[in-house]
C-alpha positions as CSV (number, residue, x, y, z in Angstrom):
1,X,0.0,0.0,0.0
2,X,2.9,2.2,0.7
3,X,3.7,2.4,-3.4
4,X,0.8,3.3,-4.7
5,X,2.3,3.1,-8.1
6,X,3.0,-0.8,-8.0
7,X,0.7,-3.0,-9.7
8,X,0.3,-6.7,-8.5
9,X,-0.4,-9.4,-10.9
10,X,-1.5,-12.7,-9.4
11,X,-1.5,-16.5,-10.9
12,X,-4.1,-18.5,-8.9
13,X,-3.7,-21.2,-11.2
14,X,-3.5,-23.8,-8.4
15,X,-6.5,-22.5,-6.3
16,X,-7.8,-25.7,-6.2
17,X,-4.8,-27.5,-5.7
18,X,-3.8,-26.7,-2.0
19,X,-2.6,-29.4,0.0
20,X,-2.9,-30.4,3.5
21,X,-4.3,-27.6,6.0
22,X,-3.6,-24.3,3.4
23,X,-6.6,-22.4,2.5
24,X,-6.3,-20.7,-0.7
25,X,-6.6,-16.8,-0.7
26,X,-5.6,-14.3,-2.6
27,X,-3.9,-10.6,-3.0
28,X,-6.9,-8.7,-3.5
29,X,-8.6,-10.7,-0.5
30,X,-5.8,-10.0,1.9
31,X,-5.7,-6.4,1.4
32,X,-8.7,-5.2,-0.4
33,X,-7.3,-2.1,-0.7
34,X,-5.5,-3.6,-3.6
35,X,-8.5,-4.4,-5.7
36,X,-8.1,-1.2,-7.9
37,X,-4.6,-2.4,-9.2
38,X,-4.7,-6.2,-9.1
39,X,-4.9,-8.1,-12.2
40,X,-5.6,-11.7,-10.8
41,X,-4.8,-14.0,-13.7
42,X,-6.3,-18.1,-13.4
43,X,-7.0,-21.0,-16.0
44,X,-8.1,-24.4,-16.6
45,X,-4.7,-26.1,-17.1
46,X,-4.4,-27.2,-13.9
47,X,-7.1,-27.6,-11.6
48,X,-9.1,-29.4,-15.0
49,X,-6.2,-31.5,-16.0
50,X,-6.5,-29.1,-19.7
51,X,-2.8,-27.8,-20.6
52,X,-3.3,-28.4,-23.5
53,X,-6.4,-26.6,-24.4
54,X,-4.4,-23.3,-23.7
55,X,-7.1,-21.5,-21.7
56,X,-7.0,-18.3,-19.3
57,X,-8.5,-15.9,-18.0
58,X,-7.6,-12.6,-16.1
59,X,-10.0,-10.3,-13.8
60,X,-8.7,-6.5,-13.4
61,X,-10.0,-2.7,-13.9
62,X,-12.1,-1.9,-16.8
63,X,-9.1,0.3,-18.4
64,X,-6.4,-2.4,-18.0
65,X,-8.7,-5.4,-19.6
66,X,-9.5,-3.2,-22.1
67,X,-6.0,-2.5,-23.2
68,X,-5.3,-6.6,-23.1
69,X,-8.5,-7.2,-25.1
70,X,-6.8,-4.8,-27.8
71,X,-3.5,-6.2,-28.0
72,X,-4.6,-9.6,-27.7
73,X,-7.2,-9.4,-30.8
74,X,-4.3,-7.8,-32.9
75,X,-1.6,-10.1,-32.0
76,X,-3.1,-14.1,-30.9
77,X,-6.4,-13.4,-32.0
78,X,-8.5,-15.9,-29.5
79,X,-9.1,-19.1,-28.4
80,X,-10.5,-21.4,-30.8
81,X,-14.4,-21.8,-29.9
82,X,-14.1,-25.7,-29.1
83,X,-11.6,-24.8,-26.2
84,X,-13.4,-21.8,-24.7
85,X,-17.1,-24.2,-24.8
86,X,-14.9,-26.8,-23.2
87,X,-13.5,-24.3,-20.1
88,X,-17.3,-22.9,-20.2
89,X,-17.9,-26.5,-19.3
90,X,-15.3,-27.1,-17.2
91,X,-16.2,-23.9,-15.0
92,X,-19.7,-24.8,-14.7
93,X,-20.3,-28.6,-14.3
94,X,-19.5,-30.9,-11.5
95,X,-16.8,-30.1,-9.4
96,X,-16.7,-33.1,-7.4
97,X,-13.5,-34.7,-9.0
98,X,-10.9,-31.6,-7.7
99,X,-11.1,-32.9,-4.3
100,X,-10.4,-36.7,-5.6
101,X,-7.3,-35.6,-8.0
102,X,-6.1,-33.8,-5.0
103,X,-6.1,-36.9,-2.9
104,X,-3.8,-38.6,-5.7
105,X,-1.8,-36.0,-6.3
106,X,-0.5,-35.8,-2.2
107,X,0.1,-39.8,-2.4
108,X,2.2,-39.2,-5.3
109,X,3.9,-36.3,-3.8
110,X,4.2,-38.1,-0.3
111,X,5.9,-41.4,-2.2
112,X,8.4,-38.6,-3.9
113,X,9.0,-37.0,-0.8
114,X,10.0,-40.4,0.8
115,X,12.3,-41.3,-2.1
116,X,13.9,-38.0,-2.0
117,X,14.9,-38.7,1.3
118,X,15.9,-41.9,1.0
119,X,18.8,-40.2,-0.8
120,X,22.2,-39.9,0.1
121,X,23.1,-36.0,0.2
122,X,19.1,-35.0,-0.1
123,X,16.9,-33.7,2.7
124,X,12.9,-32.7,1.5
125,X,11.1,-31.5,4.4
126,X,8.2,-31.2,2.1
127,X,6.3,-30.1,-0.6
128,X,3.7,-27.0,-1.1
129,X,1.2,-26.6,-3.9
130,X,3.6,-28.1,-6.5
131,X,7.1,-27.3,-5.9
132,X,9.6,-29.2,-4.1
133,X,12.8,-27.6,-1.7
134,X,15.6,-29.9,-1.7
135,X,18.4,-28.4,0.2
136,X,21.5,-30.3,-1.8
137,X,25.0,-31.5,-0.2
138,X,26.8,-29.7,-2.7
139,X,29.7,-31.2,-2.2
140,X,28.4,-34.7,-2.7
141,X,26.5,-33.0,-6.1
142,X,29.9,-32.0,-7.2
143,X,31.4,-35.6,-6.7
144,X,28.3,-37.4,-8.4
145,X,27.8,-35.2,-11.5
146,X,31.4,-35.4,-12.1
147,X,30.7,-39.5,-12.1
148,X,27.8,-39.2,-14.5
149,X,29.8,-36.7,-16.7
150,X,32.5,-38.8,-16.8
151,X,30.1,-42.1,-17.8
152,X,28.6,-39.9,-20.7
153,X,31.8,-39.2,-21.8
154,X,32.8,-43.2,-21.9
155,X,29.3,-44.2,-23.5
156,X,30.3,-41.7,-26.3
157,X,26.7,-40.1,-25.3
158,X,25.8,-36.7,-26.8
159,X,25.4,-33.9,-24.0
160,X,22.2,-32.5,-23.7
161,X,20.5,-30.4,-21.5
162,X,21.1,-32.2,-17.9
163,X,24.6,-31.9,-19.1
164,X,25.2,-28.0,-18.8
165,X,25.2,-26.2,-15.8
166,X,21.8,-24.5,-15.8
167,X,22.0,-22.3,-12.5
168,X,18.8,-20.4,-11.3
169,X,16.4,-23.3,-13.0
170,X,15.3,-26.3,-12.0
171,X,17.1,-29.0,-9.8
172,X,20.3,-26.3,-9.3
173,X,18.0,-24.1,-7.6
174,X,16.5,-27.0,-5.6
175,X,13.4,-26.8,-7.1
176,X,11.1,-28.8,-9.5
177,X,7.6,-29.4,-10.2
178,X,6.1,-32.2,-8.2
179,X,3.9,-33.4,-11.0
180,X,6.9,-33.8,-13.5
181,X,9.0,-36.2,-10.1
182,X,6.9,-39.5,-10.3
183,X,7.7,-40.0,-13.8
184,X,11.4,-39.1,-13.7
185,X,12.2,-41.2,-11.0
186,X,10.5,-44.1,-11.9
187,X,13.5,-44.3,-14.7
188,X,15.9,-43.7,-12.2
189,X,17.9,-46.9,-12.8
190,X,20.2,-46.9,-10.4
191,X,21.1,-48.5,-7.2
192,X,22.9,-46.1,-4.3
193,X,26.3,-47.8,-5.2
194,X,26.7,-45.3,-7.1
195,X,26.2,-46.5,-10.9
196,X,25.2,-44.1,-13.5
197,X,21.9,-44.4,-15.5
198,X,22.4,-42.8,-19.2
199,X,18.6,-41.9,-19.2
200,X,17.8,-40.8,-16.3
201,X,19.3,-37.3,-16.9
202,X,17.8,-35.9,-14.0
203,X,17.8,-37.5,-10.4
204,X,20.5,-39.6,-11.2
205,X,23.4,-38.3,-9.7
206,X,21.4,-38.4,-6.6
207,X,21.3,-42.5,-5.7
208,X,17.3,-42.6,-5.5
209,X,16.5,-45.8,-5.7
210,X,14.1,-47.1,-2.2
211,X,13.2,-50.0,-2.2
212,X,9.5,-50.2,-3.2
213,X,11.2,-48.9,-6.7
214,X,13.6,-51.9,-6.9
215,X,11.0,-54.2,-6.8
216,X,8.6,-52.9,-9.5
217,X,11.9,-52.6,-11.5
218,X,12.7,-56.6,-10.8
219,X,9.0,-57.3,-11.2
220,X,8.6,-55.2,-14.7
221,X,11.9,-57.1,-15.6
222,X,10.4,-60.3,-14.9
223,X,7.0,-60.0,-16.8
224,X,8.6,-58.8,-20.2
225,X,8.6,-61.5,-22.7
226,X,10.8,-62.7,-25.2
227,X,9.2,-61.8,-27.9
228,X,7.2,-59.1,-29.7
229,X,5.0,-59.2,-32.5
230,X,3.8,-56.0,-33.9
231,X,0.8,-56.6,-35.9
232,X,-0.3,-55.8,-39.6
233,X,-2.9,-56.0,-42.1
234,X,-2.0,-59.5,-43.0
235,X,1.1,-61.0,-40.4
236,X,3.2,-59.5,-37.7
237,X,6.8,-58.2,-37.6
238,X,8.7,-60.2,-35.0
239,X,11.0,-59.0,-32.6
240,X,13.1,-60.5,-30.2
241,X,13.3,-58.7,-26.4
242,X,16.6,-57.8,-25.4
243,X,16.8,-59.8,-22.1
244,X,20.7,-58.4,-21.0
245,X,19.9,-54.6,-20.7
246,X,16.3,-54.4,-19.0
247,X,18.0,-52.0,-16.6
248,X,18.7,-49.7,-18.5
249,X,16.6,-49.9,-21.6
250,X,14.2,-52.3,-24.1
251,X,16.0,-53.0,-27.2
252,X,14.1,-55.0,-29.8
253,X,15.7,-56.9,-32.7
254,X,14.0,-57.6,-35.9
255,X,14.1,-61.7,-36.8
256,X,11.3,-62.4,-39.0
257,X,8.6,-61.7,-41.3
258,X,5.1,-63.8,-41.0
259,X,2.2,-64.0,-43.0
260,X,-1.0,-65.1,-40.9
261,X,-2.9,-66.0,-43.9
262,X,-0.6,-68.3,-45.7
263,X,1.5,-69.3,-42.7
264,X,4.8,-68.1,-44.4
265,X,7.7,-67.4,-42.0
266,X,10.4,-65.1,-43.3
267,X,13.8,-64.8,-41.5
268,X,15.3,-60.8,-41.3
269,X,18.5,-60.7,-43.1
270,X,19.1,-63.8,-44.2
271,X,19.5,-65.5,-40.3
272,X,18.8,-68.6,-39.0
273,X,15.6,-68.8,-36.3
274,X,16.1,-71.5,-33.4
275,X,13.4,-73.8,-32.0
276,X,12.6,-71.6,-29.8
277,X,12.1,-68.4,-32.5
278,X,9.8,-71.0,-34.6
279,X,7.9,-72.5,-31.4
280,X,7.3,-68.9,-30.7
281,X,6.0,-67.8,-33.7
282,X,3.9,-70.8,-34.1
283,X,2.3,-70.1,-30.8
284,X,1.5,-67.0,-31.6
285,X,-0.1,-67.6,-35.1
286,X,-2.5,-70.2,-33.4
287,X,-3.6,-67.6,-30.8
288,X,-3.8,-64.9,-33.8
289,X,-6.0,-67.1,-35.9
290,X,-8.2,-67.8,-33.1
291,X,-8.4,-64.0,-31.9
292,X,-9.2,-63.1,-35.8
293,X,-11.9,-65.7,-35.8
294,X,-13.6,-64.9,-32.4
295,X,-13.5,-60.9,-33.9
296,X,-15.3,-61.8,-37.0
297,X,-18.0,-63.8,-34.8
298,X,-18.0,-60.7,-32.5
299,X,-18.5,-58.6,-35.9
300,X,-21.6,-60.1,-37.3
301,X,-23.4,-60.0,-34.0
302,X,-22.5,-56.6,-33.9
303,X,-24.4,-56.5,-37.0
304,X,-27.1,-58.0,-35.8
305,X,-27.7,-55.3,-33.3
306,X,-27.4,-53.2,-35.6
307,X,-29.8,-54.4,-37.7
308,X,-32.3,-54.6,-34.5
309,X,-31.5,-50.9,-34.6
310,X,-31.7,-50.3,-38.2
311,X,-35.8,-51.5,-37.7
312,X,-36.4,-49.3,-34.6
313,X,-35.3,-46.8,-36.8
314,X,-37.3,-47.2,-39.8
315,X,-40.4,-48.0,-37.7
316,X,-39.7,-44.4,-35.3
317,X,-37.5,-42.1,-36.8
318,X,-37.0,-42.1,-40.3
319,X,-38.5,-40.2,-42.9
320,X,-39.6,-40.4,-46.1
321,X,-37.2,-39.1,-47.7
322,X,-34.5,-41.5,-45.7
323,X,-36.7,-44.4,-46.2
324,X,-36.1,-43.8,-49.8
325,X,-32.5,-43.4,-49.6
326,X,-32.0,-47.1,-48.2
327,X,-34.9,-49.6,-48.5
328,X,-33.5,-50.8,-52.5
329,X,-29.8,-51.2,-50.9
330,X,-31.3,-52.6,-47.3
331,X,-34.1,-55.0,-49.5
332,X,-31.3,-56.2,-51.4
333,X,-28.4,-57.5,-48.7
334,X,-30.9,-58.6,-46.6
335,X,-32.2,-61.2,-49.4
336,X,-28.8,-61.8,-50.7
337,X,-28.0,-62.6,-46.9
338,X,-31.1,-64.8,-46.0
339,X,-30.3,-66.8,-49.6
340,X,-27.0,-67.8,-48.6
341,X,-27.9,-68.5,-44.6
342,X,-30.7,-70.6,-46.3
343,X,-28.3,-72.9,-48.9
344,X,-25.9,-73.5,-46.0
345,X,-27.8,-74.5,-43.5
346,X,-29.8,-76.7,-45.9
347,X,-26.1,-78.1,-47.0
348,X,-25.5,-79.0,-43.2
349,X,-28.7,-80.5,-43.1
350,X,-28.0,-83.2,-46.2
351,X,-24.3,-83.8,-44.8
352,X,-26.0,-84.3,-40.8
């Protein structure tokens, strides 16, 4: 209040996301004697789970919003209409789900919390509405980044942007978005030995690794298979799972060639497939055939509901003018159909 000429612009974009006991409030509530020079600026992004539909909003004086309207309509231009019918929506319907998402989004920041401390060098007292405060043994950051520069430089790995002292963003200030942790640490592939994930780029000069991670790591290990098939009109490619390297990455390796409808088996570049490649492969054309088969069963019953529907809506809701449209073409399949249903069932009759 004191500097009358200082403006305060607000982002409340995580009203609704306030964990614990903290009760949301903001500027202009605290000192109303602000509301004349407050632009308080919110969104959908967050609280809706809609980054990507690019939505905010901003309440302020008449004078200032007036001067944003006419820069932004010369400049961005708006919103498409989908997105702003969409945050309409989002505004106005149920609510109910905020308070659930919040629930998941403290486990997952509790479970980061716990495997930040778990860390050698890394204290977290806590987390707020989305940003984490790791105070760092600096020393101990110096000793491990050296180790993972030193492992990039052995694997002949290209340095990117983990790799370049970044001071005043992210981790080197000791802070990072809690919703971006979970993900980043479940490729930490590391144990606290000390042994340097290439991927990880990011926690990995820390040691995190507790142990509820190194058993969904053994247990995802475990369930992989051999083999992968990755399906086309008329066959599968076949790939073989790299079983040495699960810790630090899946590497598949092309073998074959098959052809579902004729059974043909081509080996990739000329190699040699084991007993085990063809036993494989043979397993999985059996279970193909019968998955195709059960899918065409599932199709024509399909069609016969939609047939069912096709009457109810001739008999309710067509018109003329649709009725027209169709009946030759419906007429027409429908005898077509009936006359071959007919011959083979009476064929099956004479054989029975």
């Amino acid at each position: 209040m004191r500097h009358p000429h200082v403006w305060v612009m607000t982002d409340d974009m995580y009203e609704h996301l306030a964990y614990d006991d903290f009760e949301f409030c903001t500027p202009a509530e605290v000192e109303p004697g602000l509301y004349d020079r407050t632009l308080t600026c919110n969104g959908v992004s967050k609280a809706y789970a809609m980054t990507g539909w690019r939505i905010g909003y901003a309440a302020g004086p008449v004078e200032l919003i007036a001067a944003m309207r006419k820069i932004q309509s010369q400049s961005t231009s708006n919103p498409c209409s989908v997105s702003q019918w969409a945050a309409v929506e989002a505004l106005n319907g149920p609510q109910d789900f905020i308070a659930e998402n919040n629930k998941m989004f403290v486990r997952r920041r509790d479970l980061v919390v716990e495997m930040l401390n778990a860390a050698q060098g890394i204290e977290c007292p806590g987390a707020g509405w989305g940003v984490l405060r790791l105070p760092i043994d600096q020393r101990l950051h110096r000793q491990n980044l050296g180790r993972w520069r030193e492992d990039r430089r052995r694997r002949n790995l290209r340095q990117g942007a983990f790799g370049r002292e970044r001071r005043g963003r992210g981790l080197w200030l000791g802070l990072w978005p809690v919703a971006e942790l979970p993900c980043q640490l479940c490729h930490v592939g590391r144990s606290t030995e000390g042994s340097v994930h290439p991927h990880s780029g990011f926690l990995c000069v820390f040691g995190i690794e507790p142990k509820a991670l190194r058993i969904e790591r053994s247990q995802m290990s475990a369930v992989l298979p051999d083999y992968y098939f990755r399906v086309r009109e008329n066959g599968a490619f076949v790939f073989k799972v790299d079983t040495e390297n699960r810790q630090r990455r899946i590497e598949l390796d092309q073998i074959a060639v098959l052809n579902i409808k004729n059974g043909d088996v081509k080996p990739q570049g000329g190699r040699e497939l084991s007993d085990e490649d063809n036993a494989a492969i043979a397993e999985w054309m059996e279970q193909r055939r019968a998955h195709l088969k059960q899918r065409d069963i599932d199709d024509i019953l399909r069609t016969v509901d939609h047939l069912n529907l096709t009457t109810h809506w001739a008999q309710a809701r067509a018109s003329d003018e649709d009725l027209e449209q169709v009946t030759d073409a419906l007429l027409l399949a429908m005898h077509d159909l009936r006359t071959m249903l007919v011959r083979k069932k009476a064929d099956r009759l004479i054989k029975g």
